[in-house]
Backbone bond lengths (Angstrom), bond angles and torsions (degrees), N, CA, C in turn:
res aa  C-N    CA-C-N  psi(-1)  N-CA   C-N-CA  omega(-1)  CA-C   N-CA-C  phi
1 X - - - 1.451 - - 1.520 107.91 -
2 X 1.304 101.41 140.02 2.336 109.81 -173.78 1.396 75.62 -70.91
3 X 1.383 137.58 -87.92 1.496 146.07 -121.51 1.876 106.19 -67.74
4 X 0.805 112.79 -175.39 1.753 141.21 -177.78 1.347 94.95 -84.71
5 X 1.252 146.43 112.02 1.464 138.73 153.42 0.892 119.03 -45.54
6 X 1.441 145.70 119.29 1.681 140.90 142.95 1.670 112.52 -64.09
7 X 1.011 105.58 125.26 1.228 114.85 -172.11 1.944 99.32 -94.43
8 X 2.001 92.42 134.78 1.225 126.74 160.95 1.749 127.95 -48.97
9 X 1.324 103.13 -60.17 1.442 138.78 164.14 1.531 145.20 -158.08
10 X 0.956 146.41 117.11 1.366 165.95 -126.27 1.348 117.74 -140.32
11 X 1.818 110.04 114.44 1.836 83.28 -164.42 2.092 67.87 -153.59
12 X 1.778 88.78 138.49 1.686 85.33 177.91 2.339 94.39 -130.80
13 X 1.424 61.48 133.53 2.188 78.18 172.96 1.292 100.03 -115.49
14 X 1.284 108.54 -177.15 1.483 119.11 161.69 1.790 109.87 -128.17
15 X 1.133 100.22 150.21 1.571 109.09 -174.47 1.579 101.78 -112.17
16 X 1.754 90.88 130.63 2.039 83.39 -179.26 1.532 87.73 -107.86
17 X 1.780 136.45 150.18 1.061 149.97 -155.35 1.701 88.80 -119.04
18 X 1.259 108.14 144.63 1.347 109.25 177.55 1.537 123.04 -74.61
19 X 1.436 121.37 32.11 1.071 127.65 144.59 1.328 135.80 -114.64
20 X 1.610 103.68 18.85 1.653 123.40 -170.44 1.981 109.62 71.29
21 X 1.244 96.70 39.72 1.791 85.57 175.03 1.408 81.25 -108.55
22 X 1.549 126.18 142.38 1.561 136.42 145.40 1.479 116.95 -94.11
23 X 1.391 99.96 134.21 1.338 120.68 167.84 1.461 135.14 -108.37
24 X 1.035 129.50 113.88 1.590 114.55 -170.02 1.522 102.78 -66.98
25 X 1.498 125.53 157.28 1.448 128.30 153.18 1.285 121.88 -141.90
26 X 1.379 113.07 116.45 1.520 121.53 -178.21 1.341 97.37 -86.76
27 X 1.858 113.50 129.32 1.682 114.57 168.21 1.194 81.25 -101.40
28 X 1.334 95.63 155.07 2.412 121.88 164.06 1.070 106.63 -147.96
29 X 1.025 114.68 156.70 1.815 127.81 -179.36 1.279 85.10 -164.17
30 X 1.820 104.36 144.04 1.477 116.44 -147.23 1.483 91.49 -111.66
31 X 1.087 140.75 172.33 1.469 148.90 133.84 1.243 123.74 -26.77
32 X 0.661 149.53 96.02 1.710 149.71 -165.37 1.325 117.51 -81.14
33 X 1.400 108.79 128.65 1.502 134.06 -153.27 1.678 95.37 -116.52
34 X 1.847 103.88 135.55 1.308 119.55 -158.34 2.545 82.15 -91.53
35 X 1.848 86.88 115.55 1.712 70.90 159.69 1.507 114.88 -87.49
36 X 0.960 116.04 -57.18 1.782 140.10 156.83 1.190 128.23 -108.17
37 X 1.323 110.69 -176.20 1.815 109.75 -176.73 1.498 101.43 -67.96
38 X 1.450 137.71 -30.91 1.303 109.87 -176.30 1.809 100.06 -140.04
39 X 1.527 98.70 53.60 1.283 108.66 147.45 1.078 120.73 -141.19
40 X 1.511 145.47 158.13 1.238 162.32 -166.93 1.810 129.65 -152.81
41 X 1.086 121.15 144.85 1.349 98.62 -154.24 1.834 84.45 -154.98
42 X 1.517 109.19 142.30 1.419 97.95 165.49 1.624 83.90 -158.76
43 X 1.537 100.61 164.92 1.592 121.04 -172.01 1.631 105.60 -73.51
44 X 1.056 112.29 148.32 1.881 105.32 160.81 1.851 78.68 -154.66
45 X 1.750 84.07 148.45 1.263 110.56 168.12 1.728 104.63 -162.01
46 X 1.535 94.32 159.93 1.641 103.73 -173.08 1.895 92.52 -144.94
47 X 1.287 99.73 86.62 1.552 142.04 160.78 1.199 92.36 -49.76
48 X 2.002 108.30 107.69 1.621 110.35 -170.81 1.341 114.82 118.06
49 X 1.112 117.38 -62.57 1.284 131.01 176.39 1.095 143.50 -115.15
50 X 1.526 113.64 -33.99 2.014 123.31 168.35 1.994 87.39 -135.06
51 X 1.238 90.02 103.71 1.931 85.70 -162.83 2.055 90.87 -69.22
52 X 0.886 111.58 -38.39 1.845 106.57 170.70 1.542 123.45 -148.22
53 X 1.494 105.51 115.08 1.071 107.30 -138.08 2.095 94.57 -106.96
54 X 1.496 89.74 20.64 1.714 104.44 -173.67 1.328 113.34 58.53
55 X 1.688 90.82 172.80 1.567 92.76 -157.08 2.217 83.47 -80.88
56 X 1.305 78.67 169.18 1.825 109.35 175.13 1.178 108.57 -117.57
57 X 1.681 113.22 134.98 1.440 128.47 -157.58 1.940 86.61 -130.16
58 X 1.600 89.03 138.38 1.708 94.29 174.12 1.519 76.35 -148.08
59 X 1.723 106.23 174.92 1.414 147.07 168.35 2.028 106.24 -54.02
60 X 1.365 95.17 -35.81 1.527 97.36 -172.56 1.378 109.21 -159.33
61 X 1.202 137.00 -177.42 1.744 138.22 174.15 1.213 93.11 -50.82
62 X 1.365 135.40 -92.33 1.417 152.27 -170.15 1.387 118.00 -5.56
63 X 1.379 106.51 -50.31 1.735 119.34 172.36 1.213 115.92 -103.67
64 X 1.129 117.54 -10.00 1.740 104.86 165.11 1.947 93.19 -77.56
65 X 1.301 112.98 -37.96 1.569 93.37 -173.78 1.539 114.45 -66.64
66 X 1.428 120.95 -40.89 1.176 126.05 177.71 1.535 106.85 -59.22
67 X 1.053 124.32 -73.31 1.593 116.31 171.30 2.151 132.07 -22.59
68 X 1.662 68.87 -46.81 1.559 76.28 168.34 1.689 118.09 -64.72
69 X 1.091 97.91 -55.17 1.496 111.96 -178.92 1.802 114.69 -50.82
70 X 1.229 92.99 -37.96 1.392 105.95 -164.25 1.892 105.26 -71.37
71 X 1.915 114.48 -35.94 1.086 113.89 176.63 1.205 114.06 -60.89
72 X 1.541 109.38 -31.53 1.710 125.34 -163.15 1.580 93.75 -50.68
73 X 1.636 108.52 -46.73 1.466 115.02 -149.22 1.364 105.93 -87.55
74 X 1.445 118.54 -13.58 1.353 125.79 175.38 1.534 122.25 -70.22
75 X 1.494 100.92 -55.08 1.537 99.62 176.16 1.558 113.39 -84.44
76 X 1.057 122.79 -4.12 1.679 109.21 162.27 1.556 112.10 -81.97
77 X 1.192 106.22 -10.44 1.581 110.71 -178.92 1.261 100.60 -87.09
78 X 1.572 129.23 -19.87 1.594 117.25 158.83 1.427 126.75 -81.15
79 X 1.245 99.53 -10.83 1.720 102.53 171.57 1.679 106.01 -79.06
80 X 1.550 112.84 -43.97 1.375 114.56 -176.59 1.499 115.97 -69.61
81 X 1.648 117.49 8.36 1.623 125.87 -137.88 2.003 70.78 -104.94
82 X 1.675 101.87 -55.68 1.293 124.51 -179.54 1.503 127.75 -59.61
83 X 1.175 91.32 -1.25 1.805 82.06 -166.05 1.888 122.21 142.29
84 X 1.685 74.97 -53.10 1.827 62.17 -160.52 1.723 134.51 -97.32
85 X 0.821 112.80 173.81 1.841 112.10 -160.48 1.322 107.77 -84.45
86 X 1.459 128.47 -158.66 1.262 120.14 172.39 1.763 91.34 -160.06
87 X 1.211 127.23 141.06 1.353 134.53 179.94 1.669 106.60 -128.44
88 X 1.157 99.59 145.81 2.012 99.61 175.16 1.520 108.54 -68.37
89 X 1.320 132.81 100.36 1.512 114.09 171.83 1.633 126.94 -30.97
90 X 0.988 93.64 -34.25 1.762 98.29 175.91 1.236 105.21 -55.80
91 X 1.341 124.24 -78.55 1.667 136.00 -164.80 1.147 114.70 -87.83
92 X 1.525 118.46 -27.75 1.259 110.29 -172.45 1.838 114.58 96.74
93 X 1.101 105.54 -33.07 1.229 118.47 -170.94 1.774 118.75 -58.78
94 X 1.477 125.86 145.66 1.052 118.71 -158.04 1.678 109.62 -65.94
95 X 1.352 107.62 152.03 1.594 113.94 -168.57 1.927 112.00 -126.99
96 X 1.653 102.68 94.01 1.297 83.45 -178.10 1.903 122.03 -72.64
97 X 1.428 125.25 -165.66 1.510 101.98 -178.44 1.696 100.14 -97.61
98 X 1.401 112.32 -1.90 1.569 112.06 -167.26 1.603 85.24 -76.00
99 X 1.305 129.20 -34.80 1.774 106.64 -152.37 1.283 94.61 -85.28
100 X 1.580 133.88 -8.11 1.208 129.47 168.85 1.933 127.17 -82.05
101 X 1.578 84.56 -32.07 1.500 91.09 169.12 1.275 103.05 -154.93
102 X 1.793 118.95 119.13 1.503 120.00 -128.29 1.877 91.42 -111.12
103 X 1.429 107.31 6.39 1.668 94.39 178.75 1.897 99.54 -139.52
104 X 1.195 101.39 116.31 1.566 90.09 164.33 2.267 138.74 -35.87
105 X 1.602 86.50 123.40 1.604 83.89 -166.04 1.449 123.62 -33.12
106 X 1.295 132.30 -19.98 1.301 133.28 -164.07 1.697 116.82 -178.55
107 X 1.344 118.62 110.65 1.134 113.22 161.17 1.528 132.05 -111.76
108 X 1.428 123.43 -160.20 1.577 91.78 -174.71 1.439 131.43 -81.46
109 X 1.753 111.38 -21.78 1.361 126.41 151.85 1.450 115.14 -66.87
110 X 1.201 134.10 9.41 1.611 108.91 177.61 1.813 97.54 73.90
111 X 1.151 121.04 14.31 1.506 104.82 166.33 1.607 106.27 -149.25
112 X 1.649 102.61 163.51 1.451 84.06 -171.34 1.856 129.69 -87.42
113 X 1.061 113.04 173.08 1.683 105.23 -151.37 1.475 89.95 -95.85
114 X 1.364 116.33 151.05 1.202 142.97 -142.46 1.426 144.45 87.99
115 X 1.010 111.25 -143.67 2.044 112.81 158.98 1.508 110.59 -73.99
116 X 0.925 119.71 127.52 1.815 121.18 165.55 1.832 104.61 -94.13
């Protein structure tokens, strides 16, 4: 994207690595910008860790946001795969990845596994 992203939502934790190094990480996901009638595109980045993670292309707003969101939740799920924790920068307090993104990215129906 040429322009400045306006960001959708913005949420920063810190990640402790299982050797006690902390990292801050700002997630963003941008506002989503119409390219054509059935493309859509909005920014996500995670400031800290994937410093730009390019813009994200869906069918419409809806799935470029979900997509975005969904990478967000993917690669912190390889840091958590590895080791490390996640704390609220604010409080400090422990941060699991469900209260950040409350349904797993993909299951085999397209919905998430468990109770709906």
């Amino acid at each position: 994207m040429n322009t400045r992203p306006q960001w959708l939502a913005a949420r920063t934790i810190i990640a402790i690595e299982p050797n006690g190094t902390e990292r801050m990480i700002t997630l963003r996901v941008g506002i989503p910008l119409e390219v054509s009638p059935d493309e859509w595109v909005c920014a996500c980045t995670m400031d800290g860790y994937h410093e730009n993670l390019g813009p994200i292309h869906g069918v419409d707003a809806w799935q470029a946001i979900q997509l975005a969101f969904n990478l967000q939740h993917q690669l912190l799920g390889y840091l958590a795969e590895k080791g490390t924790k996640f704390i609220y920068a604010e409080s400090r307090e422990p941060l699991e990845l469900v209260e950040l993104f409350p349904h797993p990215p993909h299951s085999d129906k397209g919905l998430p596994s468990g109770d709906v």
